[in-house]
DOLUMLO-834084 format. One line per field, with one value per residue (C-alpha): residue in three letters; x negated, y, z negated. Coordinates in nm, 4 decimals. Layout:
BEGIN
type: Ala;...;
x: X;...;
y: Y;...;
z: Z;...;
END
This chain:
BEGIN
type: Unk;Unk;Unk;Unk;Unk;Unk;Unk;Unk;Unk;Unk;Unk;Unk;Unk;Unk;Unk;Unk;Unk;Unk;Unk;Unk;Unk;Unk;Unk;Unk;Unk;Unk;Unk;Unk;Unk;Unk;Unk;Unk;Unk;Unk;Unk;Unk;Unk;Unk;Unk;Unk;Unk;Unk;Unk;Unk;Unk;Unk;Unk;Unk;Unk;Unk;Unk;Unk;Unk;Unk;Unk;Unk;Unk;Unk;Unk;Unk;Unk;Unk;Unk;Unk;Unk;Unk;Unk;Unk;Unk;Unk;Unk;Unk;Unk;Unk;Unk;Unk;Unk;Unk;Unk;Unk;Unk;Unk;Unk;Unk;Unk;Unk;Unk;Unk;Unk;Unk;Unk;Unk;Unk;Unk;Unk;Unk;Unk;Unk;Unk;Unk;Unk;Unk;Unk;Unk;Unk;Unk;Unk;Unk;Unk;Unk;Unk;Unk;Unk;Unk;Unk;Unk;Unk;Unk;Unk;Unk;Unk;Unk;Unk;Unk;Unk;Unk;Unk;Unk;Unk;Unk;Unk;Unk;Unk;Unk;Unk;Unk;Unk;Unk;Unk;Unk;Unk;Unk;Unk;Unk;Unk;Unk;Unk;Unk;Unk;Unk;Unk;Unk;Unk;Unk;Unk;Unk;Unk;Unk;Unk;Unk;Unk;Unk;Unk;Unk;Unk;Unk;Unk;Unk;Unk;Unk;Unk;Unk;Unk;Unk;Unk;Unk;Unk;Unk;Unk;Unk;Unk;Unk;Unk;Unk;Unk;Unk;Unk;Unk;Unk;Unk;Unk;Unk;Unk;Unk;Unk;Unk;Unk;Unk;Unk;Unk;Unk;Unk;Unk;Unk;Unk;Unk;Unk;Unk;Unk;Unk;Unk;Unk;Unk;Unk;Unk;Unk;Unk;Unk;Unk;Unk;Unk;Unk;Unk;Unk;Unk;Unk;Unk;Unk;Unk;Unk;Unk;Unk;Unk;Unk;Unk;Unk;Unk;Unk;Unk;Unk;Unk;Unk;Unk;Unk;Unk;Unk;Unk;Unk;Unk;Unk;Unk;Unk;Unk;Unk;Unk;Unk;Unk;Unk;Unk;Unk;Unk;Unk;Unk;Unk;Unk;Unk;Unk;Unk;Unk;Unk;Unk;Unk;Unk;Unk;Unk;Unk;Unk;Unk;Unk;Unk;Unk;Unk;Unk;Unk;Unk;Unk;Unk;Unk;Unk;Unk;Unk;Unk;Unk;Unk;Unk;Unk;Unk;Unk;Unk;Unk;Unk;Unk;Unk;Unk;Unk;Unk;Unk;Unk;Unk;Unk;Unk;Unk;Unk;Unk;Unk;Unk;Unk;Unk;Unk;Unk;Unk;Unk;Unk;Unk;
x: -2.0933;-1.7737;-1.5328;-1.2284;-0.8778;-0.5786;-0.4179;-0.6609;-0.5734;-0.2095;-0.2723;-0.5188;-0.1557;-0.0310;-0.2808;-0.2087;0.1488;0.2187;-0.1386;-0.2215;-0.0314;0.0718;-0.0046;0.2071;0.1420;0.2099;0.2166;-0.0016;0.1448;-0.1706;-0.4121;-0.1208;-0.1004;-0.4639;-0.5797;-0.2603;-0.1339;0.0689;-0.2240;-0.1413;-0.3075;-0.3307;-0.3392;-0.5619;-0.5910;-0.3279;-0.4323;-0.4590;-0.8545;-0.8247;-0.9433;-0.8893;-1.1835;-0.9272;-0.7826;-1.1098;-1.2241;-0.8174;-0.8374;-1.1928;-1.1705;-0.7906;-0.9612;-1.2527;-0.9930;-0.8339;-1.1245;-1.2548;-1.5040;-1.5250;-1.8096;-1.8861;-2.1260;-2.1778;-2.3814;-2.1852;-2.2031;-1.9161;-1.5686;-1.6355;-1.7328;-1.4359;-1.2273;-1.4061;-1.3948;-1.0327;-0.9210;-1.1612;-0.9746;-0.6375;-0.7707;-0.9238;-1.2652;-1.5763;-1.7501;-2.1027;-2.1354;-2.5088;-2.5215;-2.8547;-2.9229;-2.7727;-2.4420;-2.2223;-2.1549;-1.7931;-1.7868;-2.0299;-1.7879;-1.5076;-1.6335;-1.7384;-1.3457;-1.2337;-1.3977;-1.6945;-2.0921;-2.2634;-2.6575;-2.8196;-3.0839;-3.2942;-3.2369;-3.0475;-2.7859;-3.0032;-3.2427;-2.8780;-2.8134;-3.1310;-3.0465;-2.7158;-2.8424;-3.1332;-2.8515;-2.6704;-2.9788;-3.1048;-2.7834;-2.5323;-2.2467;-2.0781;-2.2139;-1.9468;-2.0901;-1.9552;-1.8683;-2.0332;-1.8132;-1.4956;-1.2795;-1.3093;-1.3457;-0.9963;-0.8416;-0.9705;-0.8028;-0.4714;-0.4807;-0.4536;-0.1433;0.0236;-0.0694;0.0620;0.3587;0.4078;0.2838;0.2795;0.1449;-0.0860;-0.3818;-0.6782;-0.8540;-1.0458;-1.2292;-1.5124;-1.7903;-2.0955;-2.1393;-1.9077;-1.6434;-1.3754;-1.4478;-1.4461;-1.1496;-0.8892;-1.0706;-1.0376;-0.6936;-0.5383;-0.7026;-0.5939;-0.2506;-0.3126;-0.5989;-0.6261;-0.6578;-0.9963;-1.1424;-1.3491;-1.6378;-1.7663;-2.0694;-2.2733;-2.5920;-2.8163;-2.9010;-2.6405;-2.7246;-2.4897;-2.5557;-2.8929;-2.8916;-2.6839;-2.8948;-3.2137;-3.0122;-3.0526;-3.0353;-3.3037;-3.3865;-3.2769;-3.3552;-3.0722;-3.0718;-2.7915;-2.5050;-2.1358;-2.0397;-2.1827;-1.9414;-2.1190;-2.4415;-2.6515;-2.7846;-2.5836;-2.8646;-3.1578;-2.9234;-2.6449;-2.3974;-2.0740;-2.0302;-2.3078;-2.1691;-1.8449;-1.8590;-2.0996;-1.8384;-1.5209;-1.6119;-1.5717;-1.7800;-1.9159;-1.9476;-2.2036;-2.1294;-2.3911;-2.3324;-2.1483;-1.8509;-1.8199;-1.7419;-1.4844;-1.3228;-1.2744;-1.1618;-0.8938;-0.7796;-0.7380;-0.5825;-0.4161;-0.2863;-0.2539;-0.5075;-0.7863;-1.0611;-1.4036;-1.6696;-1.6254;-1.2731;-1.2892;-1.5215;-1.2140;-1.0602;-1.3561;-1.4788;-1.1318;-1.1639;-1.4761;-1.3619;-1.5496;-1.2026;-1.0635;-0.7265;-0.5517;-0.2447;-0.1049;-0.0904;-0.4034;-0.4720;-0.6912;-0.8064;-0.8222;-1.0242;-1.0516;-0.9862;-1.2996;-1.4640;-1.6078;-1.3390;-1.5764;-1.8073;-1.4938;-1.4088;-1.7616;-1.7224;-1.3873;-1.4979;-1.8635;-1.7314;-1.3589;-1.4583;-1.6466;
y: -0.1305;0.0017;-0.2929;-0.2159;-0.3272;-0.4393;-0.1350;0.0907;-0.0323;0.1023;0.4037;0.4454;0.4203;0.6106;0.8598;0.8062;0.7961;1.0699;1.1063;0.8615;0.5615;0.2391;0.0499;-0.1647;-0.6015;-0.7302;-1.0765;-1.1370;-1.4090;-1.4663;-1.5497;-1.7329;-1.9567;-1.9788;-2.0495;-2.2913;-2.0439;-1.6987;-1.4774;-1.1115;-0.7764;-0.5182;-0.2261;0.0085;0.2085;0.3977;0.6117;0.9609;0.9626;0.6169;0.4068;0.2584;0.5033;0.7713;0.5649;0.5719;0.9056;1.0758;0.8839;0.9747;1.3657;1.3995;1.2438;1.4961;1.7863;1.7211;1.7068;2.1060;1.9566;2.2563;2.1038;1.7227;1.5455;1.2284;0.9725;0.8335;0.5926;0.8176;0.6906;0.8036;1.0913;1.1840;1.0565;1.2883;1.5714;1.4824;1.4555;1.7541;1.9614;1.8812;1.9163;2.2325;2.1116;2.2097;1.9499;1.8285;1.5244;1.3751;1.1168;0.9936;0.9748;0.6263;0.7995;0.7747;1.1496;1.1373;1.0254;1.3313;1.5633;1.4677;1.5274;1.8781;1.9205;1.8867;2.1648;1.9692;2.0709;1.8334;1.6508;1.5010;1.3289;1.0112;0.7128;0.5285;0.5465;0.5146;0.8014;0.9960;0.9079;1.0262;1.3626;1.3462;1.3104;1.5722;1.8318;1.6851;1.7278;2.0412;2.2337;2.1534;1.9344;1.6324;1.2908;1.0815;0.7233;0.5878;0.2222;0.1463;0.3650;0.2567;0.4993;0.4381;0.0503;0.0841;0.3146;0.0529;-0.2025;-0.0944;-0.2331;-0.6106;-0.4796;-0.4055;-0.7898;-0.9160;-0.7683;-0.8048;-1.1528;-1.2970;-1.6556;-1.5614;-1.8233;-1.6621;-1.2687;-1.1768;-0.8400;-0.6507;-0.6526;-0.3784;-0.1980;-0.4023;-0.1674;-0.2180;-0.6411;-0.6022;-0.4050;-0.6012;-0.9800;-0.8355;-0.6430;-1.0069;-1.2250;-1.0704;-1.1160;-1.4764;-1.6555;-1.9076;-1.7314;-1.7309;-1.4058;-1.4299;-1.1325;-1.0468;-0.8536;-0.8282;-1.0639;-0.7817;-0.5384;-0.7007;-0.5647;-0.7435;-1.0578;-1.0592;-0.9071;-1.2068;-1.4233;-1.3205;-1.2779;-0.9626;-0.5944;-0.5653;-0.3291;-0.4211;-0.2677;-0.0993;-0.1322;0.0013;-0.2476;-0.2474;-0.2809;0.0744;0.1523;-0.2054;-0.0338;0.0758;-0.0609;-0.1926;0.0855;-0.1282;-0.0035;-0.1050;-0.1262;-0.2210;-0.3844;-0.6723;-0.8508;-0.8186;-0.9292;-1.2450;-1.3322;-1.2809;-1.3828;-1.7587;-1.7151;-1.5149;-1.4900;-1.3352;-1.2213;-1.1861;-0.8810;-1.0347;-1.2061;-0.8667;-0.7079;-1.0152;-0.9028;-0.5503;-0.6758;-0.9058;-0.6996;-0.4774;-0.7330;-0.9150;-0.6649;-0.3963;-0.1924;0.0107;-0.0394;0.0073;-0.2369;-0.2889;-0.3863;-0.6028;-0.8425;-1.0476;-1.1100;-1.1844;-1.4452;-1.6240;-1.6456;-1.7750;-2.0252;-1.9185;-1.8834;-2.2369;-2.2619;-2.3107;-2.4313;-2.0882;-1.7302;-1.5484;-1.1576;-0.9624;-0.6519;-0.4285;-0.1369;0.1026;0.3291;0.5366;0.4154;0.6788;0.5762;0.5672;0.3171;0.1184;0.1475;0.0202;-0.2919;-0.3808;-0.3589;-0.5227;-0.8144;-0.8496;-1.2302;-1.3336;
z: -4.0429;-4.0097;-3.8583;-3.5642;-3.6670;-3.5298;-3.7102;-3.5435;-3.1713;-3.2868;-3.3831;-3.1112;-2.8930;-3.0422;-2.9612;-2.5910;-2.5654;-2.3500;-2.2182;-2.0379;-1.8658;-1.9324;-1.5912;-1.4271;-1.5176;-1.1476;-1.0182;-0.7360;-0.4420;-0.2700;-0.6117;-0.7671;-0.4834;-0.4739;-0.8515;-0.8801;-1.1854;-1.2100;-1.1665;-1.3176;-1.2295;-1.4724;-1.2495;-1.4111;-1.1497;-1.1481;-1.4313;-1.3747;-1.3785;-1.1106;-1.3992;-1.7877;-1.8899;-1.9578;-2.2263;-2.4783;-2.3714;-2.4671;-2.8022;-2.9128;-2.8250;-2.9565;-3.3137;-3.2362;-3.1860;-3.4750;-3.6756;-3.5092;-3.2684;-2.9631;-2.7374;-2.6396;-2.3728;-2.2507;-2.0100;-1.7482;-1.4120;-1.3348;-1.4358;-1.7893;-1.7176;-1.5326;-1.7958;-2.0483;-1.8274;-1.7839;-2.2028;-2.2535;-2.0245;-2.1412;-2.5253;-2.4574;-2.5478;-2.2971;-2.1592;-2.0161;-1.8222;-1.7454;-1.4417;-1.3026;-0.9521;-0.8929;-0.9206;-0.6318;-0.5247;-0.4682;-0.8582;-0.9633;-0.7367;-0.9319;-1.2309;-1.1800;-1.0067;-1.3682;-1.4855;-1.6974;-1.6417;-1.4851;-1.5220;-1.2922;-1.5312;-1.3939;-1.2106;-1.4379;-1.7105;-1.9885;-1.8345;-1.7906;-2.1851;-2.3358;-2.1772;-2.3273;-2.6547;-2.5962;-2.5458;-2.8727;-3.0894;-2.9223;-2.8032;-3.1066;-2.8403;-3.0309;-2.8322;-2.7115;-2.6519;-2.3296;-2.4571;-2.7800;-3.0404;-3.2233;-3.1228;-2.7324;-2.8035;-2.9403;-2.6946;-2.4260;-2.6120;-2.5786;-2.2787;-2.4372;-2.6402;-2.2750;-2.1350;-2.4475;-2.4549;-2.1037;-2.1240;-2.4637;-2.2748;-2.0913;-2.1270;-1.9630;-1.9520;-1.6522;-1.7255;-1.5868;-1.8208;-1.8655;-2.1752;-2.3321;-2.4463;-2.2496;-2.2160;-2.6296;-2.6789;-2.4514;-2.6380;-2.9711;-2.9297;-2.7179;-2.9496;-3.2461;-3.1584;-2.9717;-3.0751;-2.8216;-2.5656;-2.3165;-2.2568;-1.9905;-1.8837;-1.5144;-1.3792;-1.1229;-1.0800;-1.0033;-1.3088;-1.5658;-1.9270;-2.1405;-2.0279;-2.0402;-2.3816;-2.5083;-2.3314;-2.4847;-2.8414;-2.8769;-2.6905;-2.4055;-2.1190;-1.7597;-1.4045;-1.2750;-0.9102;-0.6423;-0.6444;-0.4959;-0.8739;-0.9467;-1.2568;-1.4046;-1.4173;-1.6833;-2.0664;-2.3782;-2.5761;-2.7718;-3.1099;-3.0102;-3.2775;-3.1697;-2.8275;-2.8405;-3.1087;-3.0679;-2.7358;-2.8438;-3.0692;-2.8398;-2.4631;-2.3765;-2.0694;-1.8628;-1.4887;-1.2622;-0.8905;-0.6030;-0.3795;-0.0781;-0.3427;-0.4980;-0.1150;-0.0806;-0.3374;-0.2630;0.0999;-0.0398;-0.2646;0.0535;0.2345;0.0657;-0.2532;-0.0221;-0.3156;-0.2653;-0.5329;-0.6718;-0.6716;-1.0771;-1.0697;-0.7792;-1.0008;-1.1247;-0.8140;-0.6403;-0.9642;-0.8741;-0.4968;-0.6002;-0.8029;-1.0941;-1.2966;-1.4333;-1.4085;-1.7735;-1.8740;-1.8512;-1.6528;-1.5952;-1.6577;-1.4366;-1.5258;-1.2251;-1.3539;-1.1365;-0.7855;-0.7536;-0.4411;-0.1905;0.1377;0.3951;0.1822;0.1253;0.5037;0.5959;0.3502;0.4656;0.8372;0.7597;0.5481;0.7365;0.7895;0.5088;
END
């Protein structure tokens, strides 16, 4: 089994310098004063896809240019997706994009906006990824593996190169787990460079893959259900290659939110951050106002993932969940 470097998450940089952004490290007043440490946000968001997808997507397909591929597909719960229709477009490469019904439709829309074909396949994302791979084996289009594939493992990680440099002592990672691929790339990437750090994972309660896999030692199958954490959806795949053990071997702990902590977190990051934000990348926030988060002898990170909520089903949380 091939094995990511350090070296790799460099060049993978290099690969996006120019392409993509390097997001803003900002302090944050109101979870600072709450956790009793500087609590950073890595503003993810503000990439020009509204999440960190874009960064593994641009480095796989610019490797794939280089190398003559023409045609690619992939599964998606939507942000990767629109981060491969994004790179594909800019690269010149076509692109097909299979979602399953589960999808939010403002995420499917923008998709198709950016020029990629789009499948509806199933109800879930691993129903979504067996039609990707159909069309691979059938229809001749290179697969690009949404999480569990070197190349986007280290273009995800150069986002723990930016907290590092930013904030070479910062004790503590917060970051949205699912597939594993961008929760593996920021651990390996930060703890490469400090070793003590904790990296620290966060799903959903309801339909969360990775950590039942670990839990039961290996790869398994979970229900995916509806969840304000949509992007957290979907399987680690039962050969998994990459992303289980890596993130067995780098995450300290992981956390697990119930439904009404993830909508906190979306409204205080509202509130309070003044930031509107997906159910995924409110998971960090929400684990601290929770409590869930000890508080180190040092700055904590928080990945803040991504900005791809429909606005009237972020309205209807703010307004529904105002008090909580």
């Amino acid at each position: 089994m091939s094995i990511l470097s350090l070296a790799d998450v460099f060049r993978a940089r290099l690969r996006l310098a120019g392409r993509v952004a390097r997001t803003p490290l900002v302090e944050s007043a109101s979870l600072s004063q709450r956790v009793g440490v500087p609590v950073y946000l890595k503003l993810e968001i503000v990439q020009p896809t509204g999440s960190f997808k874009v960064r593994g997507a641009t480095n796989t397909l610019a490797e794939m240019a280089a190398e003559g591929v023409t045609k690619v597909v992939t599964a998606s719960t939507g942000n990767h997706g629109r981060a491969i229709a994004y790179a594909a477009h800019a690269l010149g490469i076509e692109a097909v994009v299979c979602m399953s019904s589960l999808v939010p439709r403002n995420k499917v829309d923008a998709v198709a906006a950016l020029g990629a074909g789009v499948v509806i396949a199933g109800c879930s994302q691993d129903e979504a990824q067996v039609e990707a791979q159909r069309l691979a084996e059938d229809e001749g289009y290179a697969f690009v593996p949404p999480f569990d594939d070197l190349r986007v493992i280290a273009g995800q990680a150069t986002i723990g190169l930016e907290i590092l440099e930013e904030l070479p002592d910062v004790a503590t990672l917060v970051v949205p787990l699912s597939g594993g691929g961008l929760f593996s790339g920021i651990a390996f990437a930060a703890k490469a460079i400090r070793p003590a750090l904790c990296a620290i994972g966060v799903s959903m309660a309801r339909g969360a893959a990775m950590h039942a896999s670990l839990a039961a030692g290996k790869p398994v199958v979970v229900e995916e259900v509806a969840t304000l954490a949509d992007s957290l959806g979907g399987g680690i795949g039962l050969d998994n290659r990459y992303t289980f053990a890596m993130t067995h071997d780098l995450a300290d702990d992981i956390v697990l939110l119930d439904e009404r902590s993830i909508a906190r977190g979306i409204v205080h990051t509202y509130e309070a951050e003044r930031l509107v934000v997906e159910g995924a990348a409110a998971v960090g926030i929400a684990a601290l106002l929770d409590e869930r988060i000890p508080a180190r002898n040092g700055p904590i990170a928080v990945v803040v993932s991504g900005a791809n909520i429909d606005i009237d089903a972020h309205r209807r949380i703010v307004l529904e969940n105002a008090d909580a």
